[in-house]
C-alpha positions as CSV (number, residue, x, y, z in Angstrom):
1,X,-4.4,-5.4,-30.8
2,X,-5.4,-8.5,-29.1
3,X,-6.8,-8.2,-25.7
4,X,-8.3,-11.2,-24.2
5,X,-10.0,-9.3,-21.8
6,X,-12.8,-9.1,-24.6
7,X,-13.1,-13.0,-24.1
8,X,-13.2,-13.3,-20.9
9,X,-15.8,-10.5,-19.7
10,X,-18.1,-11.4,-22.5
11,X,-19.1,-15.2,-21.6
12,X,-17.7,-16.2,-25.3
13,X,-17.1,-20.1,-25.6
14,X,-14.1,-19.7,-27.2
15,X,-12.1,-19.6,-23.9
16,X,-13.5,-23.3,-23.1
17,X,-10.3,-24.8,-25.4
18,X,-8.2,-23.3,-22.6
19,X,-9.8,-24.7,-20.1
20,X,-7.6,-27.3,-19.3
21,X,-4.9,-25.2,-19.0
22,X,-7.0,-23.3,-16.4
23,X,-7.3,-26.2,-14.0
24,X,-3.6,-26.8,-14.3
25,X,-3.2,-23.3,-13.4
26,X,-5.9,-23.4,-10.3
27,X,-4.0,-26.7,-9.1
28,X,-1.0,-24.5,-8.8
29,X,-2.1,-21.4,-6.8
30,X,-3.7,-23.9,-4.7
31,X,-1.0,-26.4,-3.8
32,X,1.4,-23.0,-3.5
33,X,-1.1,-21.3,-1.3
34,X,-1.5,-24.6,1.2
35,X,2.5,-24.7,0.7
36,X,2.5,-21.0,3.0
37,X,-0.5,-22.2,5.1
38,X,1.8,-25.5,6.2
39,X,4.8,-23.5,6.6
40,X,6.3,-25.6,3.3
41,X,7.2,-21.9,1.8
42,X,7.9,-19.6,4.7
43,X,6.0,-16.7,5.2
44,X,7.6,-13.2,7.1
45,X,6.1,-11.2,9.3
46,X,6.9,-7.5,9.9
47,X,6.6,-5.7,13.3
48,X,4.4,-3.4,12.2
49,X,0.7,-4.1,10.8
50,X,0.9,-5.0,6.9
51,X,-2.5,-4.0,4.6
52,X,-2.7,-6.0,1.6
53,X,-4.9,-4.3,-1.1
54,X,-5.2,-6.2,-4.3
55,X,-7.8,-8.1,-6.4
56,X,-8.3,-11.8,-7.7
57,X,-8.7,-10.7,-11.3
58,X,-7.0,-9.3,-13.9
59,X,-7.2,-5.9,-15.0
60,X,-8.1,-2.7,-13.5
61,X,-10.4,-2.1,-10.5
62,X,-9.3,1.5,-9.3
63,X,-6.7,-0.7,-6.5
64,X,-4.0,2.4,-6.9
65,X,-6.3,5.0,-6.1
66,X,-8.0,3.4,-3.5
67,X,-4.0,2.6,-1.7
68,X,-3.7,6.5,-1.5
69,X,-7.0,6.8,-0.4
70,X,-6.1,4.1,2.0
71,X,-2.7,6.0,2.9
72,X,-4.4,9.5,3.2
73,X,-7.0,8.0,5.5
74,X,-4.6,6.1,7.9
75,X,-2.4,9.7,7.9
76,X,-5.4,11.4,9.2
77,X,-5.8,8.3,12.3
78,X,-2.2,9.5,13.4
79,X,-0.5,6.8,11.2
80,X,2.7,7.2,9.4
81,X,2.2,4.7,6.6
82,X,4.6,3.1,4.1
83,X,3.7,1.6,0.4
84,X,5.0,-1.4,-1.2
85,X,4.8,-2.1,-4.6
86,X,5.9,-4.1,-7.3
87,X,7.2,-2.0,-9.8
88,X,5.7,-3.1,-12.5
89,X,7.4,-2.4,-16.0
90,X,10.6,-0.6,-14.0
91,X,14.0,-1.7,-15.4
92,X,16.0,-1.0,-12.2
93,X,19.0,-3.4,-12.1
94,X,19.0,-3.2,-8.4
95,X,16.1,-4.0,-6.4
96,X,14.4,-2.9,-4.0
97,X,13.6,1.0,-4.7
98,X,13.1,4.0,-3.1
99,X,10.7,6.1,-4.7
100,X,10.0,9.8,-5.3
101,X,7.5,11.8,-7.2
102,X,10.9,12.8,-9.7
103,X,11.8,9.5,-9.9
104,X,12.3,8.1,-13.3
105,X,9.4,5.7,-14.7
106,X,11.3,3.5,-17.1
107,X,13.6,2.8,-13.5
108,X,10.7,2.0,-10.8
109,X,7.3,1.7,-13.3
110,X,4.6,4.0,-13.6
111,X,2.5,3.1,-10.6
112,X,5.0,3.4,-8.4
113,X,5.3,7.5,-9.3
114,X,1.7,8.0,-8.7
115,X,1.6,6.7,-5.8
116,X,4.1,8.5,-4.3
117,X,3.1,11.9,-5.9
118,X,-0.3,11.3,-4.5
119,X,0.1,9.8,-1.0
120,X,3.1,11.7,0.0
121,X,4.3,8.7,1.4
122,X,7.6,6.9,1.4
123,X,7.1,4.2,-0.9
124,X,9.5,1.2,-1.6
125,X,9.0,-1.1,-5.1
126,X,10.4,-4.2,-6.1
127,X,9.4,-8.1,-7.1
128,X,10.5,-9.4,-3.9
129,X,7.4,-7.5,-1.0
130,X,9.3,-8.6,2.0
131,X,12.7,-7.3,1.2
132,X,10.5,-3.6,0.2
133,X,8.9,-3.4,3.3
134,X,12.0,-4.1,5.1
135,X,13.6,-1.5,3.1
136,X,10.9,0.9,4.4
137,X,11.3,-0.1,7.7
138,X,15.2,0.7,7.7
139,X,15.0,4.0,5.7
140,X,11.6,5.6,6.7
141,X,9.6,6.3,9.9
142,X,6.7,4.2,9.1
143,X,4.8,2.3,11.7
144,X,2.3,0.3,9.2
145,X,2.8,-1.3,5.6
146,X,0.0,-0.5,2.8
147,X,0.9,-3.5,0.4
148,X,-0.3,-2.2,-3.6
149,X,-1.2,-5.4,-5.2
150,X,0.0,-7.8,-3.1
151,X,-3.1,-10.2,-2.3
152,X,-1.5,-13.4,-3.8
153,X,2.3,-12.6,-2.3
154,X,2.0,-15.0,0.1
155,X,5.7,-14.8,1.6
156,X,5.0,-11.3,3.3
157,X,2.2,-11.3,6.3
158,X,-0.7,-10.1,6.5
159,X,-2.9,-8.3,9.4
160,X,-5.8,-7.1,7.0
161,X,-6.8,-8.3,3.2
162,X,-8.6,-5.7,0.9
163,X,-9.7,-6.8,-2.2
164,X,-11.5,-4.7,-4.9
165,X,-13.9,-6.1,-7.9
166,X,-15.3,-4.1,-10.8
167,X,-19.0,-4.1,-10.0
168,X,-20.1,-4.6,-13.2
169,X,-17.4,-6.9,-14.9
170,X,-17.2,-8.7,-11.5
171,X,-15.4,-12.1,-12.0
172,X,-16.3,-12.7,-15.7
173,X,-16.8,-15.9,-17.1
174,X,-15.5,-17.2,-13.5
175,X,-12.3,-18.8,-15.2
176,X,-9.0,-19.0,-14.1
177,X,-6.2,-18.0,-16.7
178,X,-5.7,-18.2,-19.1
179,X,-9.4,-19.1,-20.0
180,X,-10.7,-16.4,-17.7
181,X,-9.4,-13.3,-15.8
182,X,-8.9,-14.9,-12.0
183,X,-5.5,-15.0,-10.8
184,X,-7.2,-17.3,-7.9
185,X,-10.7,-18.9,-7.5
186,X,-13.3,-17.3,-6.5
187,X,-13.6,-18.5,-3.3
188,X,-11.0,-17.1,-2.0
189,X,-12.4,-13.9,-1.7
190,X,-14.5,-15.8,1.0
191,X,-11.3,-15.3,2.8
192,X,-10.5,-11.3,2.3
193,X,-11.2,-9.2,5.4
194,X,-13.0,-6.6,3.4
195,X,-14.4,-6.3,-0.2
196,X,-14.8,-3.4,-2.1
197,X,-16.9,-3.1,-4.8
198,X,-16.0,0.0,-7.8
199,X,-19.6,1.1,-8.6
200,X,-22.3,-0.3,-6.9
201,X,-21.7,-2.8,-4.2
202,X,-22.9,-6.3,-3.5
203,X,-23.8,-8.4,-0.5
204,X,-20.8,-7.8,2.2
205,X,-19.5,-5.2,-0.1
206,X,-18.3,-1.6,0.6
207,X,-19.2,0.7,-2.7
208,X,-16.5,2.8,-4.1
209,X,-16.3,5.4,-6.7
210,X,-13.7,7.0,-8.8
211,X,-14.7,10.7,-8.4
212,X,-12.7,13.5,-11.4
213,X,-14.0,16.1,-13.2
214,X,-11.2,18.7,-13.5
215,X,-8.5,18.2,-16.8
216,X,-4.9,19.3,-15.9
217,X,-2.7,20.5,-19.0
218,X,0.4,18.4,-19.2
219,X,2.9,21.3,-20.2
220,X,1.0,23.5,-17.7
221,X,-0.8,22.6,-14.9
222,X,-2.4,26.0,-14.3
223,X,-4.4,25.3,-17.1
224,X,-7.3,23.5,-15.8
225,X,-10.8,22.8,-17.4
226,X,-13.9,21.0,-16.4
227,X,-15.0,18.2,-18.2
228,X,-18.5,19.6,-19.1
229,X,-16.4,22.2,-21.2
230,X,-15.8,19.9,-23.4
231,X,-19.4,18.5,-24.1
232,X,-20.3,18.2,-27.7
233,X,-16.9,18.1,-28.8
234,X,-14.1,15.7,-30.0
235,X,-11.4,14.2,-28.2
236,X,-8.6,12.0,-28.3
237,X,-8.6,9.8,-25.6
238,X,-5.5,7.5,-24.1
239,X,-5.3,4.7,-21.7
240,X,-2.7,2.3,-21.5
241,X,-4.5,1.1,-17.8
242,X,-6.0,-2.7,-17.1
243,X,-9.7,-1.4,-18.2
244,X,-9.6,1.3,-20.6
245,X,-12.9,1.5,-20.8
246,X,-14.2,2.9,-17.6
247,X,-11.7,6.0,-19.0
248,X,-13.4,6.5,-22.2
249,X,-16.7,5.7,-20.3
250,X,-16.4,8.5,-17.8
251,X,-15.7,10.8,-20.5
252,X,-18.5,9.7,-22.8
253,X,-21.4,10.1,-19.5
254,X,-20.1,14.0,-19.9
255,X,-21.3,14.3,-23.1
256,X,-17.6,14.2,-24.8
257,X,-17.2,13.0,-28.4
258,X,-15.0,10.4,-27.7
259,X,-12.3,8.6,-30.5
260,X,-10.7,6.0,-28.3
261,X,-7.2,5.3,-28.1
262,X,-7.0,1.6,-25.7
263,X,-3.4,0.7,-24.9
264,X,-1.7,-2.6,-23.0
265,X,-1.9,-1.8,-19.1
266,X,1.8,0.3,-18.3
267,X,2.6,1.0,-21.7
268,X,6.1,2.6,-22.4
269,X,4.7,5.5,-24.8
270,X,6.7,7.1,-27.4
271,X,5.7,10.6,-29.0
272,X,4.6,8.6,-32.0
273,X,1.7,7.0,-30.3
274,X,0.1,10.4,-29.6
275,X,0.5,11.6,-32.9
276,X,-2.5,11.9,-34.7
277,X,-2.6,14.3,-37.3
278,X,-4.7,16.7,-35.5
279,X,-4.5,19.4,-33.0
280,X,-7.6,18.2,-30.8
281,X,-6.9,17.7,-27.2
282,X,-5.3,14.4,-26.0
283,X,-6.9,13.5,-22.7
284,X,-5.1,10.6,-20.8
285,X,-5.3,9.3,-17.4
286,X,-2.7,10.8,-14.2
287,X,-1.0,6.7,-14.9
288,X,-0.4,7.3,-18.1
289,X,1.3,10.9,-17.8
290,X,4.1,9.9,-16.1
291,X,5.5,8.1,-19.3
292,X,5.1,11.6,-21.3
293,X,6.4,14.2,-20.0
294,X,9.4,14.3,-21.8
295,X,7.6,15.3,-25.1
296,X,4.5,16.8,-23.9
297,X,2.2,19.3,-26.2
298,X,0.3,21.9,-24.7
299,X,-2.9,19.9,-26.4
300,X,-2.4,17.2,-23.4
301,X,-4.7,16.8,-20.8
302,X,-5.0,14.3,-17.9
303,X,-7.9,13.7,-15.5
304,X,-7.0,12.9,-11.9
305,X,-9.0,11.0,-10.0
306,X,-9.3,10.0,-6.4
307,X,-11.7,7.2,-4.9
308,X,-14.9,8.4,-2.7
309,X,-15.3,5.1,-0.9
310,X,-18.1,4.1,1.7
311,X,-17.6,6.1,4.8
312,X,-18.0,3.0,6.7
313,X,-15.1,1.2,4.8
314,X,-13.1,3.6,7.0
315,X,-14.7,2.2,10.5
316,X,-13.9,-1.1,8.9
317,X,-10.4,-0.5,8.6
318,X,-10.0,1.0,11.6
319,X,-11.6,-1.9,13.8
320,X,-9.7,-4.7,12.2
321,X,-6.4,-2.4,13.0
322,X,-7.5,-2.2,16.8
323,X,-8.1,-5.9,17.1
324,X,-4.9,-6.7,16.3
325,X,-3.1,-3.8,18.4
């Protein structure tokens, strides 16, 4: 399985044939970006503060748990927040979508169910950002927008910018795609109201872990086991999530035998996949659950995870929100 993620995080030279096709595709988010900042493309504002949290690069950085981290965190400062998302991988005909924890995966996307099983929230999905939040708005009592992955959706509005980074992958080889993993350059996170850092922060950055150490069983979630029960021995372990390895490497730190099972970010599983000849457990992550339910085994496990930020990230938040009260 091809994953140029291997490419770019790894400095190879290989990636400088694509380089042209880089600054083709830097030119464009650019020109598009100045195209909003002229008023060119228009850009909508809601009447109710919007939080973009997103990154510059691609691949996982821990964005969705830190959005219900986000949304937990604005519920306890007497908010009633609303998430937007895109929906990514959902098939819906219609868009945009309301979503519930029950709601049906191959419809609104994977994401989109987490989210709202985890924040409680009322959560809206679709391509289009502005028409979601509106949707929000008209349906739900919300009185601020949490945007998942919106950084570079420049048509909805924006009172604060979160962006996260991977502290140790960071940028990569600093390329733009399809030579590197930035969706924009880097200095545009000189622009971001707030950076957070997964792992150990840098300069202006506000550290962030992902913190898990209790297994769910799929068929019965009752069952429950620590992690540590499981040092010393064999696992099969799934992720179909932007950076499988930080899954495989949280397992491996507690001293699991780990035979790794990487999958493309959102993957629609089938009960083939999970198949392997075995009956050792199959440990996946809360994402990629969603997608299996309809033919779990009682030898599946997922870890859930939640993100322990910097308490001061909070303090952050809140300041930039009362500046613009």
């Amino acid at each position: 399985m091809f994953r140029p993620d291997k490419y770019w995080y790894n400095n190879t030279p290989y990636m400088k044939v694509l380089l042209p096709l880089s600054w083709l595709f830097c030119s464009i988010v650019k020109l598009r970006r100045l195209a909003y900042q002229y008023g060119i493309k228009k850009t909508f504002y809601l009447d109710v503060p919007v939080i973009v949290v997103g990154n510059i690069t691609v691949g996982g950085t821990g964005k969705t748990p830190t959005v219900v981290w986000l949304a937990n965190f604005l519920k306890g400062e007497g908010y009633s927040p609303g998430i937007i998302s895109r929906g990514y991988g959902g098939k819906a005909r219609h868009w945009p979508q309301q979503v519930r924890p029950d709601s049906d995966p191959v419809i609104v996307g994977d994401e989109a169910i987490l989210l709202a099983n985890q924040s409680k929230c009322p959560v809206a999905v679709g391509p289009k950002r502005v028409e979601a939040a509106k949707a929000l708005l008209e349906y739900e009592n919300c009185d601020i927008i949490i945007s998942d992955d919106g950084l570079q959706h420049y048509s909805l509005g924006r009172d604060i910018e979160i962006a996260l980074i991977d502290s140790v992958r960071r940028f990569g080889n600093g390329y733009c795609l399809p030579a590197g993993p930035l969706r924009e350059p880097e200095e545009r996170m000189e622009e971001v109201d707030i950076i957070v850092a997964n792992g150990v922060p840098g300069p202006r950055e506000f550290g962030m872990r992902l913190a898990g150490t209790r297994l769910v069983n799929v068929s019965d979630y009752t069952q429950q086991l620590n992690i540590e029960e499981l040092r010393g021995k064999s696992v099969h372990a799934v992720a179909g999530i932007g950076y499988p390895e930080r899954f495989f490497n949280h397992l491996n730190r507690a001293g699991v035998e780990v035979i790794e099972h990487p999958f493309p970010d959102h993957y629609a599983f089938k009960p083939d996949d999970l198949d392997f000849g075995d009956d050792l457990p199959v440990l996946m992550t809360e994402k990629d659950i969603v997608k299996c339910h309809r033919f779990t085994r009682p030898n599946f496990w997922y870890l859930p995870v939640k993100a322990d930020p910097d308490p001061r990230l909070g303090e952050r938040v809140m300041g930039l929100l009362k500046k613009i009260s």
